[in-house]
C-alpha positions as CSV (number, residue, x, y, z in Angstrom):
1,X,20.6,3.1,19.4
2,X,23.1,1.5,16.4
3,X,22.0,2.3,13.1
4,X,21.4,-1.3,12.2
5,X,18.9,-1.9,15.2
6,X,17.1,1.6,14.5
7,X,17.1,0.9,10.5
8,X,15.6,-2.5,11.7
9,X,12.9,-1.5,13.7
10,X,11.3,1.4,11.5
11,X,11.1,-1.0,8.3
12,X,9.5,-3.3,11.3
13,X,6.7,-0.7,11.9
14,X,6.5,-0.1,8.2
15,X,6.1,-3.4,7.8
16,X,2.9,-3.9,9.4
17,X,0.8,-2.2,6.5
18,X,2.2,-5.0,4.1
19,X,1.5,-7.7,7.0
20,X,-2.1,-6.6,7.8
21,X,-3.3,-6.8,4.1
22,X,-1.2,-9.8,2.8
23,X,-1.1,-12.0,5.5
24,X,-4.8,-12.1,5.5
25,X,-5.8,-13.2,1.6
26,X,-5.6,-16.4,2.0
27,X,-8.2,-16.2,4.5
28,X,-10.5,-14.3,2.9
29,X,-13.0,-17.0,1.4
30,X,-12.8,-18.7,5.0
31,X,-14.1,-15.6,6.9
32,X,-16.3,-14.6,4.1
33,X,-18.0,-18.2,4.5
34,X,-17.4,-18.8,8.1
35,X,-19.2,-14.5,8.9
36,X,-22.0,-16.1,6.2
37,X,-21.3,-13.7,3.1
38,X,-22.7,-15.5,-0.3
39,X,-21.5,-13.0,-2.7
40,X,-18.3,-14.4,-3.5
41,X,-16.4,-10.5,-4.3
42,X,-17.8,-9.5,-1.0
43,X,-15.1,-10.7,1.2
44,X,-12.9,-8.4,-0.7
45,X,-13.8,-5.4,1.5
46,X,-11.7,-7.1,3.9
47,X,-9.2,-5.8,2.3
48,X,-10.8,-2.5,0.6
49,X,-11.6,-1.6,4.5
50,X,-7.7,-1.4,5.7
51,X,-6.7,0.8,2.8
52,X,-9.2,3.1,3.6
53,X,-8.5,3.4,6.8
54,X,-5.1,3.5,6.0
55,X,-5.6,6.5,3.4
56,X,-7.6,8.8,6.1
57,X,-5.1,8.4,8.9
58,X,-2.5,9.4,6.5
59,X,-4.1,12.5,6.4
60,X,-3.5,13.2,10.6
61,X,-0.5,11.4,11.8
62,X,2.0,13.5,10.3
63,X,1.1,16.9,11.4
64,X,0.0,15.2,14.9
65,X,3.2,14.1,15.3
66,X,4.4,17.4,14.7
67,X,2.6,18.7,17.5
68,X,2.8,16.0,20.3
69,X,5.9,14.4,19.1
70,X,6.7,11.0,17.5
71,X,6.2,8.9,20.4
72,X,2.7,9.2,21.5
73,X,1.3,9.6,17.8
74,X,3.1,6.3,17.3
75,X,2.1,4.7,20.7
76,X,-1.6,5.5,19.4
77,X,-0.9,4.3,16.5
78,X,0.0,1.1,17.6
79,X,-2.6,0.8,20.2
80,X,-5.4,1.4,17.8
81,X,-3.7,-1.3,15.7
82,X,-3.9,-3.8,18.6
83,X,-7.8,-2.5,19.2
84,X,-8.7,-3.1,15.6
85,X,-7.0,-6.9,15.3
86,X,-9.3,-7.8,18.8
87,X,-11.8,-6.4,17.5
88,X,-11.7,-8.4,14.2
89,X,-10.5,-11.3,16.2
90,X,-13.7,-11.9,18.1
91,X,-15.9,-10.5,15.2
92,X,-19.2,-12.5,15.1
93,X,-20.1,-10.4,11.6
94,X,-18.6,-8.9,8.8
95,X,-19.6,-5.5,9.8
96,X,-17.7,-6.0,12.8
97,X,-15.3,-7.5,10.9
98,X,-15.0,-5.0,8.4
99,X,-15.4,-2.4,11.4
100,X,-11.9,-4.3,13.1
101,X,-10.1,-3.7,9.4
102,X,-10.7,-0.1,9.3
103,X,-9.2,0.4,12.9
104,X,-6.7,-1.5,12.0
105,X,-5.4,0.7,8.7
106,X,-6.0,3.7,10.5
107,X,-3.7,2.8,13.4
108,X,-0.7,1.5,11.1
109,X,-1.2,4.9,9.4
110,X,0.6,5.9,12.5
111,X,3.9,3.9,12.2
112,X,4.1,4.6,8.7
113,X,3.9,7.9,8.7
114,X,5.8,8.7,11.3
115,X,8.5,6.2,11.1
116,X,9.9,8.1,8.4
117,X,10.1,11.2,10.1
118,X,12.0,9.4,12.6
119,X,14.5,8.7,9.8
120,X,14.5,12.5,9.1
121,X,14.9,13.5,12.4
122,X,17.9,11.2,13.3
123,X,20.3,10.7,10.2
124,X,20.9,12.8,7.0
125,X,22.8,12.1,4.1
126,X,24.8,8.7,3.4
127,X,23.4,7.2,6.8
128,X,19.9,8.3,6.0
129,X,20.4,6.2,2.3
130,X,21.3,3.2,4.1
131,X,18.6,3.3,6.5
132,X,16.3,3.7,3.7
133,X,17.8,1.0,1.6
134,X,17.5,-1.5,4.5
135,X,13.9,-0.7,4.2
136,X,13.6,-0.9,0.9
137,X,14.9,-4.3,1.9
138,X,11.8,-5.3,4.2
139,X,9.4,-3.5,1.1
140,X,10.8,-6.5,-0.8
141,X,10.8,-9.3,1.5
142,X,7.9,-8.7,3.8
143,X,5.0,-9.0,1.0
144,X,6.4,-11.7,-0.7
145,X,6.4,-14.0,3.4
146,X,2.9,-12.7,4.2
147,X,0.4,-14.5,2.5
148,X,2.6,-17.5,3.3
149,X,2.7,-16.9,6.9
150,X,-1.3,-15.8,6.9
151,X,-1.7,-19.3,5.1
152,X,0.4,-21.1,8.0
153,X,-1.1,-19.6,10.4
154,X,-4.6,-20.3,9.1
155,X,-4.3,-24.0,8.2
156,X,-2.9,-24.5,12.0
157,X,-4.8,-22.4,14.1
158,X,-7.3,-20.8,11.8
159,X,-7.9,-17.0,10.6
160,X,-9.1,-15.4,13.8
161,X,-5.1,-16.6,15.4
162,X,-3.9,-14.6,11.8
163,X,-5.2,-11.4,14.1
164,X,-3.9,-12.5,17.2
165,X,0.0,-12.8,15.6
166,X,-0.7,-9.4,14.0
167,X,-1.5,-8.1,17.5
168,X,1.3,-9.6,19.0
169,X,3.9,-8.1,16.5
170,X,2.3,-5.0,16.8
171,X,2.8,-5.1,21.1
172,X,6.3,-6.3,19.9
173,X,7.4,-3.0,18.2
174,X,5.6,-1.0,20.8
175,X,7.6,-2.5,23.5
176,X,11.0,-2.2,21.3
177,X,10.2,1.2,20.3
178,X,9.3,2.2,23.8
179,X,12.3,1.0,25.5
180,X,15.0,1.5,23.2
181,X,14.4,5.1,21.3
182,X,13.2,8.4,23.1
183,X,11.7,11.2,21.4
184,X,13.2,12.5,18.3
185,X,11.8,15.5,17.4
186,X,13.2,18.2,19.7
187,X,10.4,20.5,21.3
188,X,11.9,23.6,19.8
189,X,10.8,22.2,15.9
190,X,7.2,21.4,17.3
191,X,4.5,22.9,15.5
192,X,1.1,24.1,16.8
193,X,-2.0,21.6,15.1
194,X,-4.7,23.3,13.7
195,X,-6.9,21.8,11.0
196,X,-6.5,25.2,9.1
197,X,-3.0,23.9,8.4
198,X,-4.6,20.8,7.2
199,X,-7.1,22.5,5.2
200,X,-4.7,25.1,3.5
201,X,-2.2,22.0,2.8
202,X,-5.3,19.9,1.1
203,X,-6.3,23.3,-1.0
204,X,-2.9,24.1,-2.1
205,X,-2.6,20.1,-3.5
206,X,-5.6,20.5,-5.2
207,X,-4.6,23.9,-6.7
208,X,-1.0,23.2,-7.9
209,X,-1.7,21.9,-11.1
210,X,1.6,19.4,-11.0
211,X,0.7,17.7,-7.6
212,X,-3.1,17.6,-8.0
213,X,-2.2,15.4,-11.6
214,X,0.5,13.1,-10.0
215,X,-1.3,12.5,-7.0
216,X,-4.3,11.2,-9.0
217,X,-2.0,9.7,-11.1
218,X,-0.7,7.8,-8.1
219,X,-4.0,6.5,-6.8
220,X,-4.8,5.5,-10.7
221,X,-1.6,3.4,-10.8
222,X,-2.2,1.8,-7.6
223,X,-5.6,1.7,-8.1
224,X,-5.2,-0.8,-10.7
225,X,-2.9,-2.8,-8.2
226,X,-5.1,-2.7,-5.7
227,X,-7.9,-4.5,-7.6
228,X,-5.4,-7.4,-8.0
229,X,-4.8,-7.3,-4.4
230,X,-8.3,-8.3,-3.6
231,X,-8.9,-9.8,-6.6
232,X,-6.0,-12.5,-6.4
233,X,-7.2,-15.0,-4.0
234,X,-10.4,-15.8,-6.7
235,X,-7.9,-15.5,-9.3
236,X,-5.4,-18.4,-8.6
237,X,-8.4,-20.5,-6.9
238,X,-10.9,-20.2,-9.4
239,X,-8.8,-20.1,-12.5
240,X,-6.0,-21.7,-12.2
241,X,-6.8,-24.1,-9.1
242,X,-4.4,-22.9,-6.9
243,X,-4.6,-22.6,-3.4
244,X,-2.0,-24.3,-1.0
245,X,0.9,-22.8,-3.4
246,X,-0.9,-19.3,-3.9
247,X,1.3,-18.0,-1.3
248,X,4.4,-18.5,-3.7
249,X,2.8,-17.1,-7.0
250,X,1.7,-14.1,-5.1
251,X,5.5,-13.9,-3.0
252,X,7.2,-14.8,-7.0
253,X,5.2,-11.2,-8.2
254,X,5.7,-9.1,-5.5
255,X,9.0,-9.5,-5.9
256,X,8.7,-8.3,-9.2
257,X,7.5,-4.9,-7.9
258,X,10.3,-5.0,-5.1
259,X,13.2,-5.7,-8.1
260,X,12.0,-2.9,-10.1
261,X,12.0,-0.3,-7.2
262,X,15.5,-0.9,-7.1
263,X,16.4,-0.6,-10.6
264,X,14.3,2.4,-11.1
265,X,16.6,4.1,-8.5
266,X,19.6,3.7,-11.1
267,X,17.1,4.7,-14.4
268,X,15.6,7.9,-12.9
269,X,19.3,9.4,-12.4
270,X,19.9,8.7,-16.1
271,X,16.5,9.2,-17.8
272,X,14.7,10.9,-15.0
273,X,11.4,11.2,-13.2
274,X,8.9,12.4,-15.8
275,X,10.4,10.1,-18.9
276,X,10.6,6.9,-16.7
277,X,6.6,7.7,-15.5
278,X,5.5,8.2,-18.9
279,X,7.5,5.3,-20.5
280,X,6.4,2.9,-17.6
281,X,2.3,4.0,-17.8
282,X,3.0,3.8,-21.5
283,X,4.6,0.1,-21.5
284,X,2.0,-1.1,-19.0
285,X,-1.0,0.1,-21.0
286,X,0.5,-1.7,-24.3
287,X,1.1,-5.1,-22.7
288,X,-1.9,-5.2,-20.7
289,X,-4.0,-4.4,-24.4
290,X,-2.4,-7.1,-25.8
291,X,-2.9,-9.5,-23.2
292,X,-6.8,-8.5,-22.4
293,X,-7.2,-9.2,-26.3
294,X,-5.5,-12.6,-26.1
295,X,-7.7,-13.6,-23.0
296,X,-10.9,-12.3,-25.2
297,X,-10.2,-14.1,-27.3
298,X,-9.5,-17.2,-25.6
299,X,-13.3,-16.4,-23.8
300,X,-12.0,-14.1,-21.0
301,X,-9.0,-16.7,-19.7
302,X,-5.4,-17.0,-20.1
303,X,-2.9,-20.2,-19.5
304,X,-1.3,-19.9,-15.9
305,X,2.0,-18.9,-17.9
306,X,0.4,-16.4,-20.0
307,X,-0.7,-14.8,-16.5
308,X,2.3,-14.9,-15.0
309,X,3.6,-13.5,-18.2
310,X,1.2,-10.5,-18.0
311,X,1.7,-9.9,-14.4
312,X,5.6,-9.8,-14.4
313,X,5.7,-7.1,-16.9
314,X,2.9,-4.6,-15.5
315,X,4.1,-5.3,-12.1
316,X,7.2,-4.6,-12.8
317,X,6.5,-1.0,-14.7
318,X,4.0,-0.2,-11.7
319,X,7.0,-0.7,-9.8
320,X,9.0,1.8,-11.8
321,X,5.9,4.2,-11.4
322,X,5.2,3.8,-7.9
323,X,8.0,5.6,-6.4
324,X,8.5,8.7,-9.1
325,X,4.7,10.0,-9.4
326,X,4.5,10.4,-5.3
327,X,8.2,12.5,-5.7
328,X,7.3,14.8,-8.3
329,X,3.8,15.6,-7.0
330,X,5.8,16.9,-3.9
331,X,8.3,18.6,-5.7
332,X,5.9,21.9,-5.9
333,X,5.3,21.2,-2.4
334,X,8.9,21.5,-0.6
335,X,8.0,24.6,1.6
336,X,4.9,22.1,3.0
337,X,6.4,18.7,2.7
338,X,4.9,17.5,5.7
339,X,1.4,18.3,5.3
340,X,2.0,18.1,1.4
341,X,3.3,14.5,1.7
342,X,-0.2,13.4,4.3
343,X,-2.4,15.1,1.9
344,X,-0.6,13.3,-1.3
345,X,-1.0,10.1,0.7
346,X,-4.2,10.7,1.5
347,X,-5.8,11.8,-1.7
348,X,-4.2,8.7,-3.6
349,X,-4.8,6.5,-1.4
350,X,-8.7,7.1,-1.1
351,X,-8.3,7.7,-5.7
352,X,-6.7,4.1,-5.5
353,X,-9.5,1.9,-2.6
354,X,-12.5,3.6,-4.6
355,X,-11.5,2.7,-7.8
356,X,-9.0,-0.7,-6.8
357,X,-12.6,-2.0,-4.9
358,X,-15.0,-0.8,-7.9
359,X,-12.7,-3.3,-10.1
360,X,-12.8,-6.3,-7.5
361,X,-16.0,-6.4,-7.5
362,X,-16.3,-6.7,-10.7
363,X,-14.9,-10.5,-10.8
364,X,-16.5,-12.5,-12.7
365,X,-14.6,-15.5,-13.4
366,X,-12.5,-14.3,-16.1
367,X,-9.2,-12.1,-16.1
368,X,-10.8,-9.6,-18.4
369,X,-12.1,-7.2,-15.4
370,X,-8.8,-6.9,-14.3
371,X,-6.7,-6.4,-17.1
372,X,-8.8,-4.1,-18.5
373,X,-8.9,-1.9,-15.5
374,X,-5.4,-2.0,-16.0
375,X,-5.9,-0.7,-19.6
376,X,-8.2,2.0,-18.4
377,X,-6.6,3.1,-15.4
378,X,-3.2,3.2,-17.3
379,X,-5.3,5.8,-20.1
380,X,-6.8,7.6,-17.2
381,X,-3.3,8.2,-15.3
382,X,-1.1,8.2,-18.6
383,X,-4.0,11.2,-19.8
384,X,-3.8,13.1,-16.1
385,X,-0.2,13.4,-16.0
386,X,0.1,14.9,-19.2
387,X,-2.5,17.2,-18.4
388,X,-0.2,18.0,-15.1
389,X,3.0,18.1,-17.0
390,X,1.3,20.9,-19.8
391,X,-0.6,23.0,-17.9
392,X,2.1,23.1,-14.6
């Protein structure tokens, strides 16, 4: 297969994590009032239910793979995927609903996780940086088109045909993968499973003092981003009174994110990892205390610009963030970077739903619950990284 077609297809399967959270907030009121929810944060879970089962399939793709191969952990990936959007599809509650979401994050677990072994298996040096920078590419692009596509779709056809295009792609990629790559990982480097292995890779995270604090930093600093995640929908509506154009605020900020990914791969060559982390968690908690006093003081509500304002700058450090607290908790973890990498995922990514969903659903009209769990969760991870960084 030609780089550009195998470099194109991975960031495809990657993709789908962005697609099957963005593409549905702008249909999260509608289900929430078509399924009959009246608690107006409720309808978050939609949301809160893919990452979590996003952050537990983490945990068993990647040394599954290793075992069966890349192929039929992603083919069950996928196919779970395709189960979980039918099953959401025809949901006649939200329990089934929410039921659909968490099948649905645990199957795209699969093409995540192993997508980038793929990479690993098949290139190495300069082509292995390209590859990856074309899907840094699609990290940029794909959440900022979502939410608009999710809207499209929606206003057309309604939410239940936002599933059906998600299933669709999803049969897409298992078609393309199936008939254009074989298996990758040759059966000489296969490893026997045992959940031992898993067990003995979650202890020795918790137990290394440098990857237990990073990983919990990581799920504290996308905690805080995955409150606004759920959180953003009510936001533009209910504040500012935006709803056909939400697609393009939220698209504008992600790419914030996106832009700063990119520029933090030319700062952490000059400043490095641990400065870049600290100065990032230390710039967001500054400008999101100045900005939760300004909104108290305005009772709990900021000017669309001074939002934007707000949002730029703590996305844009988060973005900085994102990528060098997930390397340097695996950098005690080389000799088990394959389990070491699930478990990081795994652990941060159940850190970051618990406390992202226990923000949410605190919404209450005001921008206050939000920017302050960006104050507190900034503390929290700013404090936990230090702790890593003295006693390591």
């Amino acid at each position: 297969m030609p780089l550009a077609e195998f470099a194109a297809m991975t960031a495809y399967m990657i993709s789908l994590v962005a697609l099957g959270i963005d593409s549905m907030l702008p249909a999260l009121h509608t289900i929430g009032a078509e399924m009959g929810v009246t608690d107006p944060n409720r309808p978050q879970w939609i949301i809160s239910a893919f990452f979590l089962g996003l952050a537990v399939g983490q945990l068993l793709y990647g040394p599954v793979s290793d075992t069966t191969g890349r192929r039929p952990t992603i083919f069950a990936g996928l196919f779970l995927f395709i189960l979980g959007c039918i099953l959401s599809m025809v949901s006649t509650s939200f329990t089934m609903q929410l039921a659909g979401r968490v099948l649905q994050g645990f199957g795209a677990a699969g093409p995540r996780i192993v997508s980038l072994a793929i990479v690993r298996d098949q290139y190495e040096g300069r082509e292995m940086a390209k590859v990856s920078s074309i899907i840094m590419g699609f990290f940029v692009v794909v959440p900022a088109l979502a939410p608009l596509l999710g809207q499209t779709i929606t206003h057309i056809a309604g939410w239940r045909a936002v599933y059906f295009v998600l299933l669709a792609m999803a049969a897409l990629v298992f078609v393309w993968y199936g008939t254009r790559l074989g298996e990758t990982l040759h059966p000489e480097y296969r490893r026997k499973f045992s959940l031992g292995t898993v067990a003995s890779g979650v202890w020795e995270v918790l137990t290394t003092k440098v990857a237990l604090g990073y990983t919990l930093g990581a799920g504290l600093v996308f905690g805080a981003f995955v409150s606004y995640l759920m959180t953003s929908p009510q936001l533009f509506e209910d504040l500012f009174g935006i709803t056909d154009k939400f697609p393009y605020y939220f698209g504008g900020l992600s790419i914030a994110i996106g832009s700063a990914a990119l520029v933090n791969s030319r700062l952490v060559m000059k400043f490095g990892m641990r400065k870049l982390c600290m100065g990032a968690v230390f710039a967001q908690i500054t400008v999101s205390v100045v900005f939760f006093i300004l909104a108290w003081l305005q009772g709990g509500h900021l000017s669309l610009i001074e939002f934007l304002i707000w949002a730029v700058l703590a996305f844009f450090v988060l973005g900085v963030m994102f990528g060098n607290v997930n390397a340097i908790a695996m950098e005690p973890l080389g000799h088990i970077a394959g389990i070491g990498s699930a478990v990081v995922g795994s652990v941060s990514g159940i850190v970051s739903v618990t406390l992202g969903t226990l923000i949410g659903q605190q919404f209450n009209g005001t921008v206050l619950p939000l920017i302050g769990g960006f104050v507190v969760l900034g503390v929290c991870s700013f404090l936990v990284m230090r702790w890593a960084d003295k006693h390591g």
